[in-house]
C-alpha positions in Angstrom: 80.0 135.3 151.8 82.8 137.3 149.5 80.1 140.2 149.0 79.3 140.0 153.4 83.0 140.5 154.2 83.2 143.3 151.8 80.2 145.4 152.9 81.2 144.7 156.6 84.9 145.7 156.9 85.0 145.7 160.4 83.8 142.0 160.8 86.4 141.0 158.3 89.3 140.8 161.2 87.2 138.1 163.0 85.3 136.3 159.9 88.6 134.5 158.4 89.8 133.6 161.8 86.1 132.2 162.8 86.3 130.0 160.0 90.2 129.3 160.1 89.6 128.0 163.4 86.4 125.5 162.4 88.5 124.1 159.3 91.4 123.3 162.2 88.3 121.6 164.2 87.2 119.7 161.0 90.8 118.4 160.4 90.9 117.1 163.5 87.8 115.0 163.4 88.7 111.4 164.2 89.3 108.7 161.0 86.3 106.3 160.8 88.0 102.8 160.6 86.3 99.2 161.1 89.2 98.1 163.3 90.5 100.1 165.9 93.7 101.8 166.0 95.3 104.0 168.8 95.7 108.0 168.6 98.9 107.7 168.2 98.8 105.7 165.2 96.7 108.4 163.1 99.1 108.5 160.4 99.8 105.2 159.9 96.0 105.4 159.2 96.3 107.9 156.8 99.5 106.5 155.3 97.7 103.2 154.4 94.4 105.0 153.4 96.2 106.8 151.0 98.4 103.9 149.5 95.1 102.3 147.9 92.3 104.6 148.2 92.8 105.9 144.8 94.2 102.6 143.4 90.4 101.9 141.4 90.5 105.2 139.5 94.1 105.4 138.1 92.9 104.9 134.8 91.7 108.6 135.3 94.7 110.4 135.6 95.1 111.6 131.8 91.8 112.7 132.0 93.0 115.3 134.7 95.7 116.7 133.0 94.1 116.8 129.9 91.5 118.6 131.5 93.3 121.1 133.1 95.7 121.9 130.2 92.7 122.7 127.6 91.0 124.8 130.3 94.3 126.9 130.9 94.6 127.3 126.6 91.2 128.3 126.4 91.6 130.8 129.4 94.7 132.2 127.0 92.3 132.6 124.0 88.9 133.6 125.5 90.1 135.2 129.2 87.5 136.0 131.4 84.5 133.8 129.3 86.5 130.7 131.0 85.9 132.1 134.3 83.0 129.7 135.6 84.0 126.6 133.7 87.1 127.5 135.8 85.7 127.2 139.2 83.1 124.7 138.5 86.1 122.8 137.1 88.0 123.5 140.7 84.5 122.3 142.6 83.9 119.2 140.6 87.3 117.8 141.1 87.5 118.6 144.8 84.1 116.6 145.0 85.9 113.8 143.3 88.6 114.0 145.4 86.5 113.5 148.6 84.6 111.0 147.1 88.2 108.6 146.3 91.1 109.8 148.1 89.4 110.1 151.6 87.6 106.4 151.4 89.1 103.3 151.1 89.4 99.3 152.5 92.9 98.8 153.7 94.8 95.2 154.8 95.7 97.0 158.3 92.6 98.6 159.6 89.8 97.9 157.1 87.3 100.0 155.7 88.6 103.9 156.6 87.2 107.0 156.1 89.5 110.2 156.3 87.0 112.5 157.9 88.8 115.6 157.9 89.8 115.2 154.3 85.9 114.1 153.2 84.4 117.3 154.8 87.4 119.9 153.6 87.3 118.9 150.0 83.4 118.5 149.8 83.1 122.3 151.5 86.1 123.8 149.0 83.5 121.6 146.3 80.7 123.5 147.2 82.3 126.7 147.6 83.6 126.9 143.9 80.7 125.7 142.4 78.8 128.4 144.1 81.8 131.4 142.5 81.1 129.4 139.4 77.4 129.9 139.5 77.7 133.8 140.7 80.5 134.2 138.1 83.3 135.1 140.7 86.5 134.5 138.5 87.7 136.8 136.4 91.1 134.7 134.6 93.2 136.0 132.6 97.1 135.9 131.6 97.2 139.6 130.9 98.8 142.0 133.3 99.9 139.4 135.6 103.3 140.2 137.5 106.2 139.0 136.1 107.1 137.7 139.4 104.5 135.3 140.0 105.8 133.5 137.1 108.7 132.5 139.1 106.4 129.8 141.2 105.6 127.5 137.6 108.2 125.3 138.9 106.4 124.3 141.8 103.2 123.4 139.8 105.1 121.8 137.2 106.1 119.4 140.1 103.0 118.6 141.7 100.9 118.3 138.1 103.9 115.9 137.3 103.8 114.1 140.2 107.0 112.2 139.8 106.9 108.9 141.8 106.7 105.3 141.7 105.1 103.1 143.7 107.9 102.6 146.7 107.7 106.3 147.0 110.6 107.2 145.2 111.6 109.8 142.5 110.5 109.0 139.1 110.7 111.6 136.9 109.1 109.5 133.4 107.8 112.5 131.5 104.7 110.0 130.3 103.9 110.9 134.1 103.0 114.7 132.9 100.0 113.3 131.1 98.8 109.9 133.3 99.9 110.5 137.4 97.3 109.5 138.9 98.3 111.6 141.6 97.3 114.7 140.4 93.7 114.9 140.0 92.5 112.3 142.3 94.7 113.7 145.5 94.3 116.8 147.3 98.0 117.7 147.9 99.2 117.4 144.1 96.1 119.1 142.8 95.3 121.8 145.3 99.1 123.5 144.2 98.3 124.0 140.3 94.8 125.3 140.9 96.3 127.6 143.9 99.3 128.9 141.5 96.2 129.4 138.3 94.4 131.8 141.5 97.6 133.5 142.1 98.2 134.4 138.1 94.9 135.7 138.4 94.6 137.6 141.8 92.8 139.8 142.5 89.5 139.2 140.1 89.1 136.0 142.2 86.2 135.1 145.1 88.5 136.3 147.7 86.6 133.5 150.3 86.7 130.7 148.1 90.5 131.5 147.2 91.5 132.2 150.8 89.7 128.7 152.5 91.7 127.0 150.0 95.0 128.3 150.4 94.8 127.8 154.5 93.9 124.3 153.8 96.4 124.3 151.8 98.5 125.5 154.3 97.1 122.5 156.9 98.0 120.1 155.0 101.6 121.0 154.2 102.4 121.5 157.3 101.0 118.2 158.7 102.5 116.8 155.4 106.2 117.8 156.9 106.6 114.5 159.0 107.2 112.5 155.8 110.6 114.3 156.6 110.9 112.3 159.7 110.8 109.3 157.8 114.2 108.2 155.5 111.3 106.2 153.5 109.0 108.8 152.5 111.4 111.7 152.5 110.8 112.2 149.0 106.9 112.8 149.5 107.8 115.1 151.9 109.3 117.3 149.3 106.0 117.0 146.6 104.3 118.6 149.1 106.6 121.9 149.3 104.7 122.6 146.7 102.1 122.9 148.3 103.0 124.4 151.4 104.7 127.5 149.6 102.1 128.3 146.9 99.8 128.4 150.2 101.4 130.5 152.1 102.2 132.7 149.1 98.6 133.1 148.3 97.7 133.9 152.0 100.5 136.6 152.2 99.5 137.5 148.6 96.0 139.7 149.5 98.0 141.8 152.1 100.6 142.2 150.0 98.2 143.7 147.2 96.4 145.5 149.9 99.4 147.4 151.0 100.6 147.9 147.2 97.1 149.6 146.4 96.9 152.0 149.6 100.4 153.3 148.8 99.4 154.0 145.1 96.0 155.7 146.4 
C-alpha cells in the first residue's frame, strides 16, 4: 500500500480519506453483549468492559515494559538492524491487545465484545507485521530534531500509567515496570509506540504510521468524555497523551513535506 500511494500521487488525496472514513465506520460498529443495553448506554458498556477485560493478564505487564525498553537500547546500539523486530514487535502487541482488552464477561451486561476496538487493533496488527516482513522501518536516534524530544513527557506518562484501581492518580514508580495498563490497552500503548515513529520519521511505512496515528486520534477524542465525569476525570488526562502525539504525527508528514520543498 506505502509503495501504491507513492507511485500514484494523484490518488494519494483521496486514498487516506477512503480509508479514514472506513476506520470511522469500523468504530462505530455496534458492541456484541449477551444482555442488551440501549444506544445510549455505549459507554457504560465500554467503561465496564474495560474495568475487567484485562484483569486475567496483569501478571503481564513487566513483561511489556521490559520489552519495550530492551528493544529501544538495542535500536540505540544497532539502529536500523532493529527495524523489523520493531514493527513486528508493534503488530504482535496490537494483536494481543485485540485479543484482551476488547473481550471480556462483565456483572452488568455479560459476555461483551468491543467490536470496533477488536477489528482496529487486529488491522494496525496485521499492518505492522506486514512493514516488519518488507523491512519498512528504518530507527534510529541519530539526526532526530531536537524538538521532538520535547514530547518524552507524554510517553513517560502513558508507559507509566499512573493509577489505581478507583481511577485515581498513583504515581508508585514500581508502576514504570508492572502497569498493566500499558501493554495490554490500546490508549496507554499506542502513545509510546506513536512518539518511537515520530523520533524516527520519515524512514517509517508512511501507511502503517499514519492509520495508527488517526486511530489514535479517534480514540482520544472519544476518550475526552471522561472529562464529563468528576470520577474519571483523571483518565481523561492519560489519554492527552494520546490525543497530542496523534495529532502531532498526523500534522508531522505535512510539516516535513513543506520543510523539504522549501529546501529543494
Amino acid at each position: 500500500m506505502n509503495d501504491y500511494i507513492r507511485s500514484n500521487p494523484k490518488r494519494r488525496r483521496w486514498v487516506y480519506p477512503t480509508v479514514y472514513l472506513l476506520f470511522i465506520i469500523i468504530n462505530f460498529l455496534p458492541l456484541y453483549t449477551q444482555m442488551p443495553y440501549a444506544p445510549q448506554d455505549t459507554q457504560d458498556v465500554i467503561i465496564n468492559l474495560l474495568m475487567v477485560s484485562i484483569e486475567p493478564y496483569q501478571q503481564f505487564g513487566p513483561f511489556f515494559h521490559i520489552m519495550t525498553l530492551l528493544i529501544v537500547a538495542l535500536i540505540a546500539i544497532f539502529e536500523y538492524k532493529l527495524g523489523r523486530i520493531l514493527a513486528a514487535y508493534m503488530g504482535l502487541n496490537f494483536i494481543i491487545i485485540a485479543l484482551t482488552q476488547s473481550i471480556g464477561v462483565t456483572a452488568k451486561y455479560g459476555f461483551v465484545i468491543h467490536t470496533g476496538s477488536l477489528i482496529t487493533s487486529l488491522l494496525l496488527g496485521f499492518a505492522w507485521i506486514i512493514v516488519a516482513v518488507r523491512g519498512d522501518l528504518e530507527p534510529s536516534f541519530k539526526e532526530v530534531p531536537l524538538l521532538r524530544y520535547l514530547l518524552l513527557p507524554l510517553a513517560i506518562l502513558a508507559f507509566w500509567s499512573p493509577l489505581n484501581a478507583e481511577v485515581q492518580p498513583d504515581f508508585n514508580p514500581i508502576l514504570l515496570i508492572t502497569s498493566p495498563d500499558y501493554g495490554l490497552t490500546f490508549c496507554f500503548t499506542t502513545p509510546v509506540f506513536l512518539y518511537l515513529l515520530i523520533l524516527f520519521y520519515p524512514k517509517v511505512n508512511d501507511f502503517a504510521y499514519r492509520i495508527t496515528a488517526f486511530n489514535g486520534l479517534l480514540y482520544g477524542i472519544f476518550n475526552l468524555t471522561h472529562f464529563l465525569n468528576p470520577q474519571l476525570r483523571w483518565l481523561g488526562v492519560l489519554h492527552l497523551p494520546l490525543l497530542i502525539l496523534s495529532i502531532y504525527a498526523l500534522l508531522l508528514p505535512k510539516y516535513n513535506k513543506r520543510k523539504v520543498t522549501q529546501e529543494g
